[in-house]
Phi, psi and omega in degrees: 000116177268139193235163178247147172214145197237144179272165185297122176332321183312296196288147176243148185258052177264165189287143173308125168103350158300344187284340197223134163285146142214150194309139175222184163248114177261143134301267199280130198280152186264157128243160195275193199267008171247030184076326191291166173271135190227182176153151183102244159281102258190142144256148183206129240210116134314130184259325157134003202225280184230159152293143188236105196268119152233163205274156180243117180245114190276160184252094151317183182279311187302355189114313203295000000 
């Protein structure tokens, strides 16, 4: 007798590294996930579908 066993509605299924942004270097410009075009240094997230691009903005230690 064979049974089907269904996973729980609840659970969702994403890919490992979906969960986190980390820095990349884009070449060629992307858009972001607010539409503009980015390029250079970016954060960037698999969604399980597409990459998803934010402009990465450095900081000094002072604020400035």
């Amino acid at each position: 007798m064979f049974t089907a066993i269904d996973p729980p509605e609840t659970q969702s299924f994403k890919p490992a590294g979906a969960e986190f942004w980390h820095l990349w270097t884009v070449i060629l410009p992307r858009r972001s996930i607010t539409g503009r075009l980015v390029r250079g240094r970016v954060w960037r997230r698999h969604d399980g579908r597409h990459w998803k691009y934010k402009k990465f903005i450095e900081y000094d230690e002072d604020g400035e």
